[in-house]
C-alpha positions as CSV (number, residue, x, y, z in Angstrom):
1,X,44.2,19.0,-9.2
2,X,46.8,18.3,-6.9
3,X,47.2,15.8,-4.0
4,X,48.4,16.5,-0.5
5,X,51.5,14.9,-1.1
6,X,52.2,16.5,-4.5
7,X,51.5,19.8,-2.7
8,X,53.8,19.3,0.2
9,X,57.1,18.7,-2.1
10,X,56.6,21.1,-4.2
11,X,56.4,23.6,-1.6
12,X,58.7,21.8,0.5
13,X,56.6,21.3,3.9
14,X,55.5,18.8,5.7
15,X,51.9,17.7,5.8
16,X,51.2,19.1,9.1
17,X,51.9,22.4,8.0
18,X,50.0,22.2,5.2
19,X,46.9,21.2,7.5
20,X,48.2,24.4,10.0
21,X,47.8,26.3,6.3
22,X,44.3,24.9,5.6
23,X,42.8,25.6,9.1
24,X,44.4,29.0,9.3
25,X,42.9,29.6,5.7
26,X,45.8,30.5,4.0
27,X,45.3,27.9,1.6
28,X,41.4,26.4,0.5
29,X,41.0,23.0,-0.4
30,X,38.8,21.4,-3.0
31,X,37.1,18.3,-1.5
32,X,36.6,15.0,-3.8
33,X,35.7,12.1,-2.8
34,X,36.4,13.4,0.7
35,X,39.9,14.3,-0.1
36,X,41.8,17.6,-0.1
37,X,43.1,18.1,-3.5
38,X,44.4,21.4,-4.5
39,X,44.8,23.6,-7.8
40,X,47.8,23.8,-9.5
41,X,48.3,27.5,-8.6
42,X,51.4,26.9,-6.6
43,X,52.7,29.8,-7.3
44,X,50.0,31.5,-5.2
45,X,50.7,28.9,-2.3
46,X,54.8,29.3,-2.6
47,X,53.8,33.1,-1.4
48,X,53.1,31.8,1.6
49,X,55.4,29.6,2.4
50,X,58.4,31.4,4.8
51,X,62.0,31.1,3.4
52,X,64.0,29.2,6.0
53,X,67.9,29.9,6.8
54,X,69.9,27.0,6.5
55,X,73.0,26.5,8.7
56,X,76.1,24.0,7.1
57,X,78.6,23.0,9.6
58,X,81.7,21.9,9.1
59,X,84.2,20.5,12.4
60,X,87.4,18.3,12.4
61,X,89.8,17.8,15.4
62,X,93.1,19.8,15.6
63,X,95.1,17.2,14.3
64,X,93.1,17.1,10.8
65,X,92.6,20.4,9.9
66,X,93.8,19.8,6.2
67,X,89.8,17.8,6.2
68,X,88.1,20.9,7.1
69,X,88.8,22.3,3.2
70,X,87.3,18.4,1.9
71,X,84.2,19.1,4.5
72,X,83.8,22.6,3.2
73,X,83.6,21.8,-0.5
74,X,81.3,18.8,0.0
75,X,79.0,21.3,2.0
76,X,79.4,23.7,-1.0
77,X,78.6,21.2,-3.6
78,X,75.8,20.0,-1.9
79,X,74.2,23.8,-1.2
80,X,75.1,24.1,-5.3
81,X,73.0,20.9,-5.6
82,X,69.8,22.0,-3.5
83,X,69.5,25.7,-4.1
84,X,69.8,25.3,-8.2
């Protein structure tokens, strides 16, 4: 069984969306001890959760433009870092 917190980073939500997920009945908790704890079937739970787009920005001044390539390979790397 999982706990709330477990739950939440493996999906990557927060815990009030979990709760909006709960009430809405998406998801049905196992009370112990009067504590939500969830199964380990996360793979059923991941179906619900939405993909999100994710924006990376990148913005230097006119007179640095030769950053801009730095910014977007540091952006890169760290899209590498969280997607894999």
């Amino acid at each position: 069984m999982l706990k709330l917190k477990e739950v939440c980073q493996e999906l990557g939500i927060s815990y009030r969306t979990l709760q909006s997920y709960v009430k809405e009945g998406y998801i049905k908790p196992v009370v112990q001890s009067g504590k939500w704890r969830f199964r380990e079937d996360l793979e059923k739970l991941m179906g619900i959760v939405k993909k999100r787009k994710v924006v990376l920005y990148a913005r230097v001044s006119n007179e640095r433009k030769d950053d801009l390539v730095d910014q977007v390979k540091y952006l890169q790397q760290l899209w590498d870092f969280n997607v894999t």
